[in-house]
DRENTI-794106 format. One record per residue (C-alpha): y, x, z; residue in one letter. Coordinates in steps of 0.001 Angstrom, whole numbers, plus 500000, padded with zeros to 6 digits. Example, Ala and Ser with C-alpha at 12.3 -4.5 7.8 and 13.67 -1.06 7.14 Angstrom:
495500512300507800a498940513670507140s
This chain:
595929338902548213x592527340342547367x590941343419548109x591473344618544595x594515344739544927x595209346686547664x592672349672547516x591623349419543594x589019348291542266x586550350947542994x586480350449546612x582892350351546745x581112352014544305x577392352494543478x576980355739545476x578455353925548930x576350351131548124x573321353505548065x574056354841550800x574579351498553076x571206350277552386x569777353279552843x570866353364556139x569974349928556909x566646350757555639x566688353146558418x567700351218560635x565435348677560390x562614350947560548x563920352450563482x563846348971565073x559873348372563678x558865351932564954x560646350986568590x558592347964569033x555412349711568275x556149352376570527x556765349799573751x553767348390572465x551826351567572613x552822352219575885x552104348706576905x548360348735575749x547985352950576349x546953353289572811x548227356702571596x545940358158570035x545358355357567562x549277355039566590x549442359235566524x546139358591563670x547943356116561584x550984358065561500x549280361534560828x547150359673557965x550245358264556292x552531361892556305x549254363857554989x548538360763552205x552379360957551202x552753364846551492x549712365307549260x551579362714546610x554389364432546489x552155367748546054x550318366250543195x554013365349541540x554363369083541447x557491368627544213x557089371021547419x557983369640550741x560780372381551757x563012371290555055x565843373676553710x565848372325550074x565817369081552088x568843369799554506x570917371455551254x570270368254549043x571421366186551821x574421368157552519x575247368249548729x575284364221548491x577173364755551760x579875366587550002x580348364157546884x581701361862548961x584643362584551357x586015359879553386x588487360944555852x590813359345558110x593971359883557934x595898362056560440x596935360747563752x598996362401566002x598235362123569400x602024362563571409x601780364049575083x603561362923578388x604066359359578817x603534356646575933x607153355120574694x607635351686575546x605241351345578845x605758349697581905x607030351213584644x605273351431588493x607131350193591155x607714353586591899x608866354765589290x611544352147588663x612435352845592630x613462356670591307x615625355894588245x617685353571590587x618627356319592246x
């Protein structure tokens, strides 16, 4: 039976696609800036990892200036929060049933008092 089938055929569509590899280009860079911080700290070289990063945020902020596109956190946050709501995957509802599960086994104990 194929996956068609089951859940349609558009499953996975361009926008969840997007949004996979953009977090595994996160990801990855997480992983690449981890191993230059433990190296950093290995070899006590701060300052020199603090320049390169400081040079590459003012080289890319004053790009993005030159585009004629401000760097606003707020527009940011609402743009990401907008993509955010295009796309709604929920879970479906569980119910969650107090007391004791059905079918479980019973202590000792227990079986002891409904002998009784």
């Amino acid at each position: 039976m194929s996956w068609s089938k089951v859940c349609g055929g558009y499953v996975y569509t361009e926008k969840l696609k997007n949004i996979v590899s953009v977090k595994a280009k996160y990801g990855r860079f997480l992983g690449i800036a981890r191993k230059a911080l433990d190296l950093v700290q290995k070899l006590n070289c701060y300052n020199e990892l603090n320049g390169l990063l400081q040079m590459f945020i003012d080289e890319k902020q004053q790009e993005l200036l030159q585009k004629g596109q401000t760097i606003d956190k707020e527009n940011s946050n609402d743009h990401q929060r907008n993509d955010e709501s295009d796309i709604i995957c929920s879970n479906p509802v569980t119910l969650r049933r107090r007391g004791c599960p059905p079918n479980r086994y019973l202590s000792e104990g227990e079986t002891a008092n409904k002998n009784k």
